[in-house]
MIDREN-301030 format. One record per residue (C-alpha): residue in three letters; x, y, z. Coordinates in steps of 0.001 Angstrom, whole numbers. Each point is the difference from the previous one (the first is absolute). Layout:
N
res_east_north_up
ALA_X_Y_Z
...
! end
This chain:
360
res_east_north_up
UNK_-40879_-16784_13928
UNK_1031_3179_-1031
UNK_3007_497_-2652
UNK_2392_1461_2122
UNK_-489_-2792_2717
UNK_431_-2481_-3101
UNK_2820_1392_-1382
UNK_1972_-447_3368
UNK_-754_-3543_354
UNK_763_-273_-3909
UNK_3466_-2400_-99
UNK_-24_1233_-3690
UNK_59_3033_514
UNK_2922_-170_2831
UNK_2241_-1848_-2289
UNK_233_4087_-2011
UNK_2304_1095_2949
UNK_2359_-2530_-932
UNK_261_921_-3608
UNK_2544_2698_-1062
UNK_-1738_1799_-2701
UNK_-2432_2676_1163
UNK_-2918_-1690_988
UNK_-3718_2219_759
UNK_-3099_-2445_586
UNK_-3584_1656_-623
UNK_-3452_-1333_834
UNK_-2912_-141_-2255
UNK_-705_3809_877
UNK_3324_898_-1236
UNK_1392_700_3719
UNK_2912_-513_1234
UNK_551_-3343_2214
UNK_3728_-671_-378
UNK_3305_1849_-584
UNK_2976_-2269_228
UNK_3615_1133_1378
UNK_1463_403_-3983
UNK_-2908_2513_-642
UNK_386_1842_3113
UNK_3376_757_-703
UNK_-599_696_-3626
UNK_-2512_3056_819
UNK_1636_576_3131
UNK_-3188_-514_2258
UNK_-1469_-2495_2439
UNK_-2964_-2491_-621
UNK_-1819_1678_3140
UNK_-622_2978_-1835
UNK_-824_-1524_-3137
UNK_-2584_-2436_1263
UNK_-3601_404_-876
UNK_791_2736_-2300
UNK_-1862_75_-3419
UNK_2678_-793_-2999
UNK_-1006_3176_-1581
UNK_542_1690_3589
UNK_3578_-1518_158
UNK_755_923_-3421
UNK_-1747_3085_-1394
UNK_-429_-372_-3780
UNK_1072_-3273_-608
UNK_-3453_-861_-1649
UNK_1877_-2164_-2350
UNK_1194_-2154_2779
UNK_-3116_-15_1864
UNK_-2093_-653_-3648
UNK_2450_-3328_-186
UNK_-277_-975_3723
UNK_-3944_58_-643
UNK_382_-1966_-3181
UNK_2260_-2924_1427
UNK_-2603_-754_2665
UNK_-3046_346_-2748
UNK_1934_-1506_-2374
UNK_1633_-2516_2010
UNK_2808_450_-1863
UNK_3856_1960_646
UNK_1342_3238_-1392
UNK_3252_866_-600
UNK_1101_3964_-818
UNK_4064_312_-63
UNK_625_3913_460
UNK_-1912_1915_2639
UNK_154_3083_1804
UNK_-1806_-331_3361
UNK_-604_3146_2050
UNK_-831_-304_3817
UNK_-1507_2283_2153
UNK_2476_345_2859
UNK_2596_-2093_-1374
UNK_2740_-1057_-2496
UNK_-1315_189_-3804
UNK_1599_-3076_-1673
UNK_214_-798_-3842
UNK_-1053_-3874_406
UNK_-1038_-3337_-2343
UNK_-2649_-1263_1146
UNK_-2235_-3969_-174
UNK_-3596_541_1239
UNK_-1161_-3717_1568
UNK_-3535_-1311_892
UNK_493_-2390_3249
UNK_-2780_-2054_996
UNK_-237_-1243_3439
UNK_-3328_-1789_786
UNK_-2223_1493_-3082
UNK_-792_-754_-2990
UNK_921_3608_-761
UNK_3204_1820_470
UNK_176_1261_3883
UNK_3045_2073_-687
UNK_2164_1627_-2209
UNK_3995_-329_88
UNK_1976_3244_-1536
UNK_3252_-1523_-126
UNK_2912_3087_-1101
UNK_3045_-246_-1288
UNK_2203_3787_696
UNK_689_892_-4079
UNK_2678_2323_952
UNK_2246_-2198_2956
UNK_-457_-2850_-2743
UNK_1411_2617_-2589
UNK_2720_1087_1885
UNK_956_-3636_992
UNK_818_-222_-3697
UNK_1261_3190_-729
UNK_2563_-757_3121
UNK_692_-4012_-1618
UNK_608_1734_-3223
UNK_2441_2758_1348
UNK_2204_-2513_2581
UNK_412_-2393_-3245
UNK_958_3473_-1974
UNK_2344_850_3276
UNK_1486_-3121_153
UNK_1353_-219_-3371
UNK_1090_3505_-329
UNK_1835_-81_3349
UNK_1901_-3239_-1027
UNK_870_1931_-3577
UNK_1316_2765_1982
UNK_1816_-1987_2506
UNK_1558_-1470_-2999
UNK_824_2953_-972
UNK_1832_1452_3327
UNK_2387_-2398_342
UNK_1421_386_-3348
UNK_276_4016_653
UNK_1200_-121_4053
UNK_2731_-2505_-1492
UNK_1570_2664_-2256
UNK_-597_3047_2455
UNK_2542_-1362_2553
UNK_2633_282_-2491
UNK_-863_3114_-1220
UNK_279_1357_3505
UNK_2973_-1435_693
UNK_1510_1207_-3194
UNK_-1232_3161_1361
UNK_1719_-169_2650
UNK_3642_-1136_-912
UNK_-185_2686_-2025
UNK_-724_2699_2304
UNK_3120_-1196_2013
UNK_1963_618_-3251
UNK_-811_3141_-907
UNK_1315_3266_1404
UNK_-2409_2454_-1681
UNK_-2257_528_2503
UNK_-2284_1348_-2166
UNK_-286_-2806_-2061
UNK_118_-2230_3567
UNK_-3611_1571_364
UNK_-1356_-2042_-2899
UNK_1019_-3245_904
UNK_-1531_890_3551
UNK_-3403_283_-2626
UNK_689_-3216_-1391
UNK_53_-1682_3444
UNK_-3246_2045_1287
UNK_-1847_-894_-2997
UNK_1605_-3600_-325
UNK_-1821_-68_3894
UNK_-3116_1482_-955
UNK_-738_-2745_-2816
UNK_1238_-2867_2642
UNK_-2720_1247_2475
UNK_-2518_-144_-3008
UNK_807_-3433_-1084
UNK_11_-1285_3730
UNK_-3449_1780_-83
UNK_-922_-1836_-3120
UNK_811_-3511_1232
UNK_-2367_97_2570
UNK_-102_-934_3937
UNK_2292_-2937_414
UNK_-239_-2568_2620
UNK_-2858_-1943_1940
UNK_-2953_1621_1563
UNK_375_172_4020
UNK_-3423_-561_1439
UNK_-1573_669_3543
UNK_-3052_1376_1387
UNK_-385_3714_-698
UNK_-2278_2796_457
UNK_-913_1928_-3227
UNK_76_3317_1808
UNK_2818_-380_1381
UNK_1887_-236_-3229
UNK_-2371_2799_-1278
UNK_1302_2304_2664
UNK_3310_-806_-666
UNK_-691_1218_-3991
UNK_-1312_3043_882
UNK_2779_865_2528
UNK_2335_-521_-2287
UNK_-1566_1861_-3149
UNK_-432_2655_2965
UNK_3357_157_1123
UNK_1458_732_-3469
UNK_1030_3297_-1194
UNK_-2104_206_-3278
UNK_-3330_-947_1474
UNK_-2691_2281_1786
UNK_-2790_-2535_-682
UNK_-2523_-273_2606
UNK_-2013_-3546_794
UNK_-2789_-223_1310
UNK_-408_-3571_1605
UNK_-3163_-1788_-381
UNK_1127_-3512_1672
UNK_-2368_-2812_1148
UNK_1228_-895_3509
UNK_-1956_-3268_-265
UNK_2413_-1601_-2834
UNK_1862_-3232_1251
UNK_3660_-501_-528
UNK_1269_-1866_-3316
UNK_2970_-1796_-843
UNK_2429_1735_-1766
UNK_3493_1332_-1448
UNK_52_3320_2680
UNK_2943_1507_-2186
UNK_-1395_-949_-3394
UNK_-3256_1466_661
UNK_1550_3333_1416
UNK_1474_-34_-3289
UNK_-3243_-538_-1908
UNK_-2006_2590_2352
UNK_3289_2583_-652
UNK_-202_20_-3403
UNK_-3732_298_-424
UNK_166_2909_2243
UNK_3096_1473_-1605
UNK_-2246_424_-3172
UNK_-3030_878_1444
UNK_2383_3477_1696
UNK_1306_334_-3239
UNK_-3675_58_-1886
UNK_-965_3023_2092
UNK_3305_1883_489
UNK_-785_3354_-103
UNK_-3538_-338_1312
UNK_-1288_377_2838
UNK_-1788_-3395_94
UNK_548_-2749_2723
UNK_557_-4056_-424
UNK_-2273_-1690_1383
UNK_1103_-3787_1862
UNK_-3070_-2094_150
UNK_-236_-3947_1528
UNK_-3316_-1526_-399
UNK_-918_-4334_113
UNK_-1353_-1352_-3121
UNK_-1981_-3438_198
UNK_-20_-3118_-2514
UNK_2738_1391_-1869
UNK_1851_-1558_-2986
UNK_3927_-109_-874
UNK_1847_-1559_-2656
UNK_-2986_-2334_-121
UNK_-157_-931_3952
UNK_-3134_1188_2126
UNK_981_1704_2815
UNK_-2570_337_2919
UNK_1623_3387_1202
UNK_2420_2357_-1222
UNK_1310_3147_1044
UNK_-557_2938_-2564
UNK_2941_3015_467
UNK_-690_2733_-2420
UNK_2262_3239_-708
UNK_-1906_2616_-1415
UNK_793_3168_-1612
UNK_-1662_2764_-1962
UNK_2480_849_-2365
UNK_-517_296_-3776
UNK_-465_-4261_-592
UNK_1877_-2253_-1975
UNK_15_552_-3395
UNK_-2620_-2124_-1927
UNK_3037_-1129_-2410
UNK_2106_-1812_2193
UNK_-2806_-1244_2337
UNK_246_-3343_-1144
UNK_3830_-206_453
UNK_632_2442_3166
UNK_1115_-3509_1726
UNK_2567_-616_-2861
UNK_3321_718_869
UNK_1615_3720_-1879
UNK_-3750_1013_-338
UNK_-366_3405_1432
UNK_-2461_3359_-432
UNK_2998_1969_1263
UNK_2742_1133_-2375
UNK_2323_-534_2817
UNK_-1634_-2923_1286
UNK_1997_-3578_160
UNK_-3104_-2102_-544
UNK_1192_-2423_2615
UNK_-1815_1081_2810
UNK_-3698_-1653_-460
UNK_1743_-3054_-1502
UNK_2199_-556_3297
UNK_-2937_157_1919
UNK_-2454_-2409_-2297
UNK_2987_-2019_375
UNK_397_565_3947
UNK_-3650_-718_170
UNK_-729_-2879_-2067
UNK_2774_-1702_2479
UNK_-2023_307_2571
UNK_-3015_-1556_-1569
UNK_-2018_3142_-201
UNK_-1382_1963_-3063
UNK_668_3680_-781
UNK_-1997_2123_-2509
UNK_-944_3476_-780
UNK_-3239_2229_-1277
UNK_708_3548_-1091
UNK_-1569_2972_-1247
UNK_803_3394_-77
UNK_472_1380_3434
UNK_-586_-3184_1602
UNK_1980_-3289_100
UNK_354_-3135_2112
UNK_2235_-2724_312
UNK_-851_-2999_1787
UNK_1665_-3005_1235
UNK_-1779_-3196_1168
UNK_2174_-2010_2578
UNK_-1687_-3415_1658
UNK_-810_-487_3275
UNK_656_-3896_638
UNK_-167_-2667_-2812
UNK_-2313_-136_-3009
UNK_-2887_-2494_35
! end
């Protein structure tokens, strides 16, 4: 019975699709027998055109992964290498962890070997994200804090402001009270910015394009903006549940920065949707989620505050509020999904993760 006839009638080896790490089962000739769903979406192929290919074939110069795969089934004995980089030949290059497993079946050598991956940078970026809502959290509540005991005060200063206006009969000197009010206004709007959206989420079954669309109508229809978009949408994605208005909000401000990063280019935003399998959030596995990514080539975030561009009053821009991004991590994390960023200059991303049904 040949290997490839074995390895379908293997139960062993069909318990790998049900695992959610990244999962590629090779035969004593270091071919490729099994690719489970995790790994498929990880290197953003299909086991069909995987199968039967040589390791070395699948992974050009990953001789140290192929020199351990060889070992564990001479060796009888498991490898484990924590950081990396693995190139494929028509398809996604992934930094990975990886366990290198000898399975017996009905030998007394190893029939196969089980590369089991772990994705170094979503794990990273789980943490980075943990690390950064914790940050969020406590720095919104500070400035929350904060607002109240300044919006208190300003609604007596602007109705000092404007008693006195009524008094006077200079109206020359009537024009600086009007600058009290304006400005008394101005900070009101800031602190109401500040405090955050208010109120429960609303939830119902909406298409992500359709609140994309919306964005990039309005960001059209206003005065400052000539960006152009070019819209790379995946008609495929299902609906999710979610806050319609809050996410306009999220998708509006992401945009808003992305026009401002190339104002006075001639550079488009991009709009892309793509599905992501066997994704985690806040700790919960999700078996699909919907990726929406704004993408600009402007000049990138600034490597200082790239840590803290979801804090609230962090900004690159001198005339920047720093309340944008934080609204829509906020906006975001309500609706159960993830939003990050990667940047570099002349080319950044932001991403948000939204789930498609419950977690597992």
């Amino acid at each position: 019975m040949n290997n490839k006839l074995e390895a379908r009638r293997n139960p062993d080896l069909d318990l790998v699709d049900a695992l959610i790490t990244a999962v590629i089962v090779l035969d004593r000739d270091l071919r490729v027998v099994r690719v489970n769903a995790a790994a498929q979406s990880l290197f953003a192929t299909s086991e069909t055109k995987l199968k039967q290919q040589s390791l070395k074939d699948v992974f050009p110069g990953a001789d140290e992964l192929a020199d351990a795969a060889r070992r564990a089934l001479d060796e009888s004995r498991s490898f484990t290498e924590w950081d990396m980089e693995l190139r494929g030949t028509r398809f996604n290059t992934a930094t990975v962890g990886y366990t290198v497993t000898p399975l017996w079946h009905e030998r007394f050598e190893p029939d196969y070997v089980v590369i089991e991956m772990t994705n170094v940078e979503h794990h990273q970026r789980t943490q980075i994200e943990g690390n950064m809502s914790m940050q969020n959290d406590v720095t919104t509540a500070l400035l929350r804090g904060l607002a109240h005991e300044i919006k208190n005060p300003l609604g007596g200063i602007r109705g000092a402001a404007q008693l006195l206006e009524k008094e006077l009969e200079d109206q020359k000197q009537a024009e600086y009270t009007q600058i009290i009010i304006g400005e008394a206004d101005r900070l009101r709007t800031l602190v109401d910015r500040m405090l955050g959206p208010r109120g429960e989420s609303v939830k119902q079954l909406i298409n992500i394009h359709d609140v994309l669309e919306h964005v990039r109508q309005i960001v059209e229809a206003e005065r400052d903006s000539s960006a152009e978009f070019i819209r790379d949408y995946d008609p495929s994605l299902p609906d999710i549940r979610a806050d319609r208005d809050q996410l306009v909000q999220a998708f509006l401000n992401l945009v808003r920065n992305a026009v401002q990063a190339v104002e006075g280019r001639s550079e488009s935003i991009t709009l892309r949707t793509r599905v992501d399998r066997q994704f985690t959030i806040d700790s919960k596995l999700h078996r699909l989620v919907i990726r929406a990514q704004v993408i600009d080539f402007g000049p990138g975030v600034d490597p200082e505050i790239a840590s803290s561009i979801f804090i609230p009053l962090v900004s690159g821009r001198a005339d920047g509020s720093g309340l944008g991004l934080p609204i829509a991590h906020s906006l975001v994390h309500r609706q159960g999904g993830l939003i990050g960023f990667e940047s570099e200059p002349g080319h950044t991303v932001f991403s948000v993760w939204l789930p498609v049904g419950v977690p597992e």
